[in-house]
C-alpha positions in Angstrom: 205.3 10.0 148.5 206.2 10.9 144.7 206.4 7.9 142.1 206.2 8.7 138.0 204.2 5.5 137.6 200.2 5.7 138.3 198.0 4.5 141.0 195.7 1.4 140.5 191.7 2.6 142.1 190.7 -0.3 143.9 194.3 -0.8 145.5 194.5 2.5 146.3 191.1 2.6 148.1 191.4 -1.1 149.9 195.0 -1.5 150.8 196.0 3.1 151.6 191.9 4.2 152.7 191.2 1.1 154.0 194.0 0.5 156.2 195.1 4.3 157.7 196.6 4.2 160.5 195.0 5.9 163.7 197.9 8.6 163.6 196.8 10.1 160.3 195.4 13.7 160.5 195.7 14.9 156.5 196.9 13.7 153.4 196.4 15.8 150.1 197.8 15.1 146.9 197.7 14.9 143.2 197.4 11.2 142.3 197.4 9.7 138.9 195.0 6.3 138.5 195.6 4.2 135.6 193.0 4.2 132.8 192.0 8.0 133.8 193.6 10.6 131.5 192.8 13.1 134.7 194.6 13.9 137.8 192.8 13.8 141.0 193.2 16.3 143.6 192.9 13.9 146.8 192.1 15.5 150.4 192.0 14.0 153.8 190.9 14.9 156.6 190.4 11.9 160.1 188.3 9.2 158.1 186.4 11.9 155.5 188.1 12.5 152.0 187.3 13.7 148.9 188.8 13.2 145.5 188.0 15.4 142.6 189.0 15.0 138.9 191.2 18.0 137.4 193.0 18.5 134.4 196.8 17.4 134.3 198.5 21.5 132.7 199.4 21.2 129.4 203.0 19.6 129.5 202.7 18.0 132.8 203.5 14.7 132.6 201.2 12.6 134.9 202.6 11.4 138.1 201.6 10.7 141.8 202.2 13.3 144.7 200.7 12.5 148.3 201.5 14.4 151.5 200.3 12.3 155.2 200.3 13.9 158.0 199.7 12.8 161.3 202.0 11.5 164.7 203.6 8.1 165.5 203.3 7.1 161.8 205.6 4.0 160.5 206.7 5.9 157.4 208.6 2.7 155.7 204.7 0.9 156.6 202.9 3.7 154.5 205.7 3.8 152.0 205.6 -0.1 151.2 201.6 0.6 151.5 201.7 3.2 148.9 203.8 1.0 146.8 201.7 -1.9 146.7 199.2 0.4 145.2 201.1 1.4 142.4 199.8 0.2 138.6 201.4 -3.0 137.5 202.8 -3.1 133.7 204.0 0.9 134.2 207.9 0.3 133.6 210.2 2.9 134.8 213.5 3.9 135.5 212.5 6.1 138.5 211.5 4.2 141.9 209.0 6.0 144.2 210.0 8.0 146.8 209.1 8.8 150.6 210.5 11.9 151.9 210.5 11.8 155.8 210.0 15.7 156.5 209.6 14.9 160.1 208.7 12.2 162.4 208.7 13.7 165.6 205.9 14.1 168.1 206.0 18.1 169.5 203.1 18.4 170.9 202.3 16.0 174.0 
């Protein structure tokens, strides 16, 4: 999931953490939560995660980046999930994106 426009805290933590679905291994990213000048580095792994602040390089502009991992995932679920937790009052030109990698189950 990639989207220019920030992440709001509480949404992110009730309606992505609070709802993962059973098929979720991992999900790392870089997020960006409006109000915080920082980036956070995000890391998942089952139910544990950890989130720690970091500084965005000089002439990054802030955006967010999140990787999930995991089998039997509905990937238009987490990507209407991951929307809902975007910032309101962030106009942009660019929509947020969910790139499918691969959504196939090779291990039985």
């Amino acid at each position: 999931f990639v989207s220019p426009q920030s992440l709001d805290l509480n949404e992110f933590r009730t309606r992505f953490l609070g709802t993962l679905p059973p098929g979720v291994f991992r999900s790392k990213g870089l997020l960006a939560f409006k109000g915080y000048p920082v980036r956070f580095v995000f890391q998942l792994s089952g139910r544990r995660f950890e989130i720690e602040q970091d500084l965005w390089p000089e002439g990054t502009k802030p955006s967010t980046q999140l990787v999930v991992i995991g089998r039997n995932l509905d990937t238009a679920e987490l990507h209407e999930t991951l929307k809902s937790c975007l910032a309101s009052g962030e106009a942009t030109s660019d929509s947020p994106r969910l790139k499918v990698v691969a959504n196939e189950s090779r291990f039985s």
